[in-house]
C-alpha positions as CSV (number, residue, x, y, z in Angstrom):
1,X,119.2,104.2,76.8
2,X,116.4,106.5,78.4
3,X,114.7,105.8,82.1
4,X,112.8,101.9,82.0
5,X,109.5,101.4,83.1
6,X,108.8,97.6,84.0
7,X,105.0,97.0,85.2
8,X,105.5,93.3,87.0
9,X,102.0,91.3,88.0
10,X,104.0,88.8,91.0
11,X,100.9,87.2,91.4
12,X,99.6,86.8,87.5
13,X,95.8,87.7,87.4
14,X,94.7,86.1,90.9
15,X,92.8,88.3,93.0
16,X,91.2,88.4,96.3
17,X,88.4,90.7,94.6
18,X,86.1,89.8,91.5
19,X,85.2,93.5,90.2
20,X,82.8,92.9,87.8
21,X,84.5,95.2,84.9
22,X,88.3,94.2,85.7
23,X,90.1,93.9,82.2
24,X,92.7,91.8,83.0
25,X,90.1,89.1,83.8
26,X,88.9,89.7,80.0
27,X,92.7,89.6,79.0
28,X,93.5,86.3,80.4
29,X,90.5,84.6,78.9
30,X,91.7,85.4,75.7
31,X,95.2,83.8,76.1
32,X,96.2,80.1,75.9
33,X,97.2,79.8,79.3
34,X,95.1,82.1,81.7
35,X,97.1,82.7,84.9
36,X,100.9,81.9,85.3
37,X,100.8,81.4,89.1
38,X,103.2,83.2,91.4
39,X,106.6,84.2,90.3
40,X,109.3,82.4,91.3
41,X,112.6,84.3,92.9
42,X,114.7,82.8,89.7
43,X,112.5,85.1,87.6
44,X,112.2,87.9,89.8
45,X,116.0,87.8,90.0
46,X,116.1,87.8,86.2
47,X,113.9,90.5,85.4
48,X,115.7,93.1,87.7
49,X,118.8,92.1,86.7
50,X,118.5,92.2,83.0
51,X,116.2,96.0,83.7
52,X,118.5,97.1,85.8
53,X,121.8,96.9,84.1
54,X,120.5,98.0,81.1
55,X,118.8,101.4,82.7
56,X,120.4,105.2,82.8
57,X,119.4,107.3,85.5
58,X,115.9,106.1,86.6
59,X,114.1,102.9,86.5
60,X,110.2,102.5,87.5
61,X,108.9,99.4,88.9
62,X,105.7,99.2,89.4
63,X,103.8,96.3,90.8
64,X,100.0,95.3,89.8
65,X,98.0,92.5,89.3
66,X,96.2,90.9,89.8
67,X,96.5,91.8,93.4
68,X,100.3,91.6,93.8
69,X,100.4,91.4,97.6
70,X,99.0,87.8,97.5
71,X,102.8,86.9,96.7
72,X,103.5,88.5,100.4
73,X,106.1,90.6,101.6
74,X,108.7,88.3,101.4
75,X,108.6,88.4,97.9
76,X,108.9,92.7,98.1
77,X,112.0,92.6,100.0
78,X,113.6,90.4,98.5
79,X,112.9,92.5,95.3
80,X,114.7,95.5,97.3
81,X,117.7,93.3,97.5
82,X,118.0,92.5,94.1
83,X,117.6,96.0,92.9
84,X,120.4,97.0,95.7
85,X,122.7,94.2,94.5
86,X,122.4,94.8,90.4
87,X,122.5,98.5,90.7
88,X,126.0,99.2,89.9
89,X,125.9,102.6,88.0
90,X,124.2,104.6,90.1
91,X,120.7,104.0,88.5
92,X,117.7,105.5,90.7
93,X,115.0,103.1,91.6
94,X,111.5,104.2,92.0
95,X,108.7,101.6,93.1
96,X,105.0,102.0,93.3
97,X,102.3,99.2,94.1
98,X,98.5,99.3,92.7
99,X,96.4,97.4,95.6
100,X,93.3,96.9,96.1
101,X,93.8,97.1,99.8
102,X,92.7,94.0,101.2
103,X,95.1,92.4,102.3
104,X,97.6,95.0,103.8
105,X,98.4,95.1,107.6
106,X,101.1,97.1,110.0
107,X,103.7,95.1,108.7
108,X,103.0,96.0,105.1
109,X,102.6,99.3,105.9
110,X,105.7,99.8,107.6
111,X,107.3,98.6,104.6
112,X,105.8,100.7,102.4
113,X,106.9,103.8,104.3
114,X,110.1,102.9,105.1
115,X,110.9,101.9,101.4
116,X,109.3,105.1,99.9
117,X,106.9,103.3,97.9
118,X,104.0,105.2,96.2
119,X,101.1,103.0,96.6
120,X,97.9,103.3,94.6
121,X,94.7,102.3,95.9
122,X,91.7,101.9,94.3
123,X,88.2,103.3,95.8
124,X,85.4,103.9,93.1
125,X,83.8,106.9,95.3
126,X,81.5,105.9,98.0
127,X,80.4,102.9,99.6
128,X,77.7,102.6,97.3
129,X,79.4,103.2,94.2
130,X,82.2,101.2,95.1
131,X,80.5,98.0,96.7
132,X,78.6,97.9,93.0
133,X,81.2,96.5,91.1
134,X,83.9,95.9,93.7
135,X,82.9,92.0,95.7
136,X,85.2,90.3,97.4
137,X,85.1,86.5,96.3
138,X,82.1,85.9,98.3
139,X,80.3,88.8,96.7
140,X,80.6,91.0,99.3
141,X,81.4,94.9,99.5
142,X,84.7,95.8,100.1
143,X,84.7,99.7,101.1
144,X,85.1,99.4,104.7
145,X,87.8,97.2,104.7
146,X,89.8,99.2,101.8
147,X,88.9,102.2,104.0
148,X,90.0,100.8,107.2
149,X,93.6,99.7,105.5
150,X,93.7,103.7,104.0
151,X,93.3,104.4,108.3
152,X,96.8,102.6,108.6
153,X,98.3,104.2,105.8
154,X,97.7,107.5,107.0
155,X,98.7,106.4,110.5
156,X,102.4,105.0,109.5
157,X,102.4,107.5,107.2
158,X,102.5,105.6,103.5
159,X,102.5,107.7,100.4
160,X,99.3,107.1,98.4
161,X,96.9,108.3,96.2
162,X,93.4,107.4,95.3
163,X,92.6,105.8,91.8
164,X,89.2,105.5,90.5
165,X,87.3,103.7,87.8
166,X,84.8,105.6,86.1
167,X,81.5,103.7,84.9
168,X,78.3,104.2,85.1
169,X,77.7,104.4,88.8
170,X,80.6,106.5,89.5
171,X,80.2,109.0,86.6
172,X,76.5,109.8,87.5
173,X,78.0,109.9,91.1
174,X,80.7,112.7,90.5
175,X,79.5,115.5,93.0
176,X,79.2,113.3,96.0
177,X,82.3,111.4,95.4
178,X,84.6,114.7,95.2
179,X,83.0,115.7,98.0
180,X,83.9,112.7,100.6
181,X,87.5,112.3,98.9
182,X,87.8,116.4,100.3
183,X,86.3,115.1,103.7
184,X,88.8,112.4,104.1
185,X,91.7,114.5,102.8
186,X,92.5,112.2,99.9
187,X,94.5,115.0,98.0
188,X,96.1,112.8,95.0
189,X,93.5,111.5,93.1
190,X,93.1,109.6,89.4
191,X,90.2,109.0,87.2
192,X,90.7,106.3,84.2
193,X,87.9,105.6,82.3
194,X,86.6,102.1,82.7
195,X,87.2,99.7,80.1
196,X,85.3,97.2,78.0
197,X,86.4,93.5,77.2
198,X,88.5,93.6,74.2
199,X,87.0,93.2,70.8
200,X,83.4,92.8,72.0
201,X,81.9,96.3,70.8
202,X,80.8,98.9,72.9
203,X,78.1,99.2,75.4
204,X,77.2,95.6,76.3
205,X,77.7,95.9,79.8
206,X,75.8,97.6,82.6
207,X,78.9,99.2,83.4
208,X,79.8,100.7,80.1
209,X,80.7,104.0,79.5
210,X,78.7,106.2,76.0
211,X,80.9,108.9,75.0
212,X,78.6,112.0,76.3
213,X,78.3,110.6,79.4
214,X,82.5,110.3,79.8
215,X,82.5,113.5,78.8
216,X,79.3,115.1,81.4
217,X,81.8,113.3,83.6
218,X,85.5,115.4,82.8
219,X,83.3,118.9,82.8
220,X,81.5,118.6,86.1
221,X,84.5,116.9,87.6
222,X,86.7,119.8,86.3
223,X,84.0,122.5,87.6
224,X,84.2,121.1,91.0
225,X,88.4,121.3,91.0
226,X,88.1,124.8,89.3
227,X,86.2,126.1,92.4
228,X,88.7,124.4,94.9
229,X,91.7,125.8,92.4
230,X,90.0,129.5,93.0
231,X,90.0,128.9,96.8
232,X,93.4,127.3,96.6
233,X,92.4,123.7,98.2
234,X,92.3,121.6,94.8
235,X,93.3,117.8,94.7
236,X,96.1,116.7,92.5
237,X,94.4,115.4,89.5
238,X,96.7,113.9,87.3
239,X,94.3,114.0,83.9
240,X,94.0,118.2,84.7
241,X,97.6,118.6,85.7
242,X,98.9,116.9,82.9
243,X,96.4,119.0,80.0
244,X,97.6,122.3,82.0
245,X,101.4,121.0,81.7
246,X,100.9,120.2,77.8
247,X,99.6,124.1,77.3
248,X,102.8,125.0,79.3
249,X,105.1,122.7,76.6
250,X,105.4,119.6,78.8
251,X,105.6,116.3,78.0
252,X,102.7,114.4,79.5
253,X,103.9,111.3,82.3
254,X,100.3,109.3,81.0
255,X,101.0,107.6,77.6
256,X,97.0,108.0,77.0
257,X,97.6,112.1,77.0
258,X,100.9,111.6,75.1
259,X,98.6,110.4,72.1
260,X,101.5,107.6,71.5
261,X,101.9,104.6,73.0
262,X,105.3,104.4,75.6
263,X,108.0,101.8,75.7
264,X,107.0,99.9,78.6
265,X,107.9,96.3,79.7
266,X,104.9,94.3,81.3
267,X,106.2,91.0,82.7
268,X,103.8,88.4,83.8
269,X,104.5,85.9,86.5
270,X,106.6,83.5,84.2
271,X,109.0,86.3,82.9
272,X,107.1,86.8,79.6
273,X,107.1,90.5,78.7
274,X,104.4,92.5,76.5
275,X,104.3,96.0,75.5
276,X,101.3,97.5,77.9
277,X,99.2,96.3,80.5
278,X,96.0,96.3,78.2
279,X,97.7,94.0,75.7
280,X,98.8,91.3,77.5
281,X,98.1,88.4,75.0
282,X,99.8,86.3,73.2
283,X,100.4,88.2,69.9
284,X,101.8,90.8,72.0
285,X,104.7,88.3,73.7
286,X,108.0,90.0,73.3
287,X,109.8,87.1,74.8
288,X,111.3,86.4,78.2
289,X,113.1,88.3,80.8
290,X,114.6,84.3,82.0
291,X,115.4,83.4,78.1
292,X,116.1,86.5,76.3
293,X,117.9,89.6,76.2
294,X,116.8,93.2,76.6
295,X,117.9,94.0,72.9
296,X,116.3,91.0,71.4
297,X,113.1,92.0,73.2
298,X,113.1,95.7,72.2
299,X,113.3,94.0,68.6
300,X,110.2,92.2,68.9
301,X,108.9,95.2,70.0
302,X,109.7,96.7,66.8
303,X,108.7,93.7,64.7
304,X,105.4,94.0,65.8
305,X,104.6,97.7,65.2
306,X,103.0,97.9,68.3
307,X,103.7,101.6,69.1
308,X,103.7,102.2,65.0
309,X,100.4,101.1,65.7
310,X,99.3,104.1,68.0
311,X,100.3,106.3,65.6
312,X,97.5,105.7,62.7
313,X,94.9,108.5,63.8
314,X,92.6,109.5,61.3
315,X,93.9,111.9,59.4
316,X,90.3,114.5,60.6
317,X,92.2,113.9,64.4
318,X,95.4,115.7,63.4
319,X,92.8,118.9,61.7
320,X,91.1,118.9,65.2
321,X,91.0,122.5,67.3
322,X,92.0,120.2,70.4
323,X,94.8,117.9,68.8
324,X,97.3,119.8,70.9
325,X,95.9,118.6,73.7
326,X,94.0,115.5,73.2
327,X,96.6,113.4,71.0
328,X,94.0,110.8,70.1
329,X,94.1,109.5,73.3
330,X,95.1,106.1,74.4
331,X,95.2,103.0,71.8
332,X,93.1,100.9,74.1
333,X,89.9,103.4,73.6
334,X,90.4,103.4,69.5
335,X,88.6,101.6,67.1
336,X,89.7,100.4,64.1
337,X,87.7,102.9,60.9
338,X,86.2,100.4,58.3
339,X,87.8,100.2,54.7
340,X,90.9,102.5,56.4
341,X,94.3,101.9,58.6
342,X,94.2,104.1,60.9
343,X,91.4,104.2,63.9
344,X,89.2,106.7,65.9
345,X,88.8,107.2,69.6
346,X,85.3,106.5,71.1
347,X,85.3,109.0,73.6
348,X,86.5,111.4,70.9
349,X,82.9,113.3,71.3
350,X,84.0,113.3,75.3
351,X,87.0,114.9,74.9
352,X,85.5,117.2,72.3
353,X,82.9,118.2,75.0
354,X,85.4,118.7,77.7
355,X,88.0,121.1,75.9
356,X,85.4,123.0,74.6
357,X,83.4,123.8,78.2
358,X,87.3,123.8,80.3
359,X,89.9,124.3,77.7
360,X,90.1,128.0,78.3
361,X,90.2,128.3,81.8
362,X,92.9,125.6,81.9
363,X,94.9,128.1,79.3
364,X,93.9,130.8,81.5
365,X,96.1,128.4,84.6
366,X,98.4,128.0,81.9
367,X,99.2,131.5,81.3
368,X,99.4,132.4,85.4
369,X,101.9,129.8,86.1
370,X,104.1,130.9,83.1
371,X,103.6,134.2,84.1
372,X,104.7,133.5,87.9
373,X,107.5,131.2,86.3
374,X,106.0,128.1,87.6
């Protein structure tokens, strides 16, 4: 069996922030039961153990939300000793936590250091742009305090990177927003496009993204790295390191550039498991990590076509110039083509725009490295 990449939400879909365009608010109004509490240790204790023994060489946890420090850091360490104590071949286990950053102090931090977790926190550009969308649950902005908790990581020394929603604000808001991530010196950064509520259409909120203005977006975001590349100072962007490793015969780490949906395991609070973060509802339920085994929930997964699914492109995708590199992109931005089974991508004119304005200077990267033997 390869590496196994378990997403676990400890704290189900409660948040101490109410960002206007979250998804997995949309999500969990679309199930039967909308939030599943905290996990108990019974099912923490299951899910590790069952992941665990049945991983070779490298297993990824990675914890979300929800916010999952609302379960506290009790609930963390006690994870560590489970995936100490079941770990009897060896495995190597990675963990990474996506915060919002609220509720972090010196205590969490040291944790986070001295367990070598790679936390992601997400900052939608300045305070402006990020106090849009991002209110506590009183409404209020929340970039001072997410920058104040970024102060302690850097002080204890915590391995993080920046992650970023792109809408509206922060799209038109590019220029400025590279520029202060280079003034603080937040070198690891990540851009995901933000997404709609599932099934509703396309531009009916404020927020919404149209496909040329995704793809203004990826060029002058790419223009600004270029220059930095030229200098040698440019951030870690994982979208641009990952087309550049695709042109040097990689495999892509981000499912979305892999053009095919991954075998993941996304376990809510109660041990049910689903098959990615942006489907967890109740057609998607593989089973339960408390209930069932490993092999009878890789069946479901099967059963259910869900990653057969991510492999219906139209058939004009596959003729594109920029298949190679685009791969369709990720299920969760396709659309469904009328009187047809298979389905487009609706930033298909962004990533049309962007490989045709960047896609030969990243081959020109490309061709360096190989020829350094990078």
């Amino acid at each position: 069996m390869p590496s196994l990449s378990v997403l676990i939400k400890p704290s189900s879909g409660m948040c101490s922030m109410r960002c206007d365009y979250c998804f997995y608010c949309d999500e969990a109004q679309k199930r039967e039961q909308e939030c599943f509490g905290f996990m108990s240790e019974e099912t923490l204790r299951n899910t590790i153990r069952k992941t665990m023994l049945n991983a070779e060489g490298i297993i990824s946890y990675a914890w979300q939300g929800g916010e999952p420090t609302l379960r506290g850091l009790d609930f963390f360490q006690k994870a560590l000793e489970y995936q100490r104590h079941y770990n009897r071949t060896g495995i190597r286990a990675q963990n990474a936590l996506q915060t919002n950053g609220l509720a972090l102090n010196e205590e969490w931090c040291r944790f986070l250091a001295e367990n070598h977790f790679l936390v992601g926190v997400s900052v939608d550009g300045t305070q402006e742009s990020h106090d849009a969308y991002r209110h506590d649950r009183a409404g209020n902005g929340t970039f001072e305090r997410v920058i104040q908790t970024i102060h302690m990581f850097d002080q204890y020394k915590v391995e993080y990177n920046i992650l970023t929603v792109v809408n509206q604000k922060t799209a038109r808001s590019i220029k400025e927003i590279y520029s202060e991530y280079r003034e603080r010196g937040w070198k690891y950064q990540q851009y995901i496009a933000c997404l709609e509520p599932l099934g509703d259409g396309h531009q009916q909120k404020e927020y919404a993204l149209t496909p040329k203005q995704y793809g203004g977006f990826l060029i002058e975001l790419f223009e600004l790295w270029y220059m930095d590349y030229k200098k040698g100072r440019q951030p870690f962007i994982r979208m641009f390191e990952n087309y550049i490793g695709i042109l040097l015969g990689y495999r892509p780490e981000a499912c979305e550039q892999g053009g095919v949906c991954g075998i993941q395991n996304v376990v809510e609070a109660d041990g049910s498991v689903y098959p990615c973060d942006f489907y967890v509802l109740d057609e998607y339920r593989l089973g339960n990590f408390n209930t069932d085994k490993m092999a009878d929930i890789n069946r479901k997964r099967e059963e259910i076509g869900f990653v057969q699914r991510s492999k219906k492109l139209n058939p004009k995708c596959r003729e594109c110039i920029y298949f190679r590199l685009c791969k369709g992109g990720c299920q969760r931005h396709r659309d469904p083509v009328p009187g047809g089974d298979y389905y487009d991508n609706y930033f298909c004119q962004s990533y049309q725009m962007f490989f045709e304005s960047c896609g030969k200077r990243m081959q020109e990267i490309a061709k360096r490295l190989k020829d350094a033997g990078l």
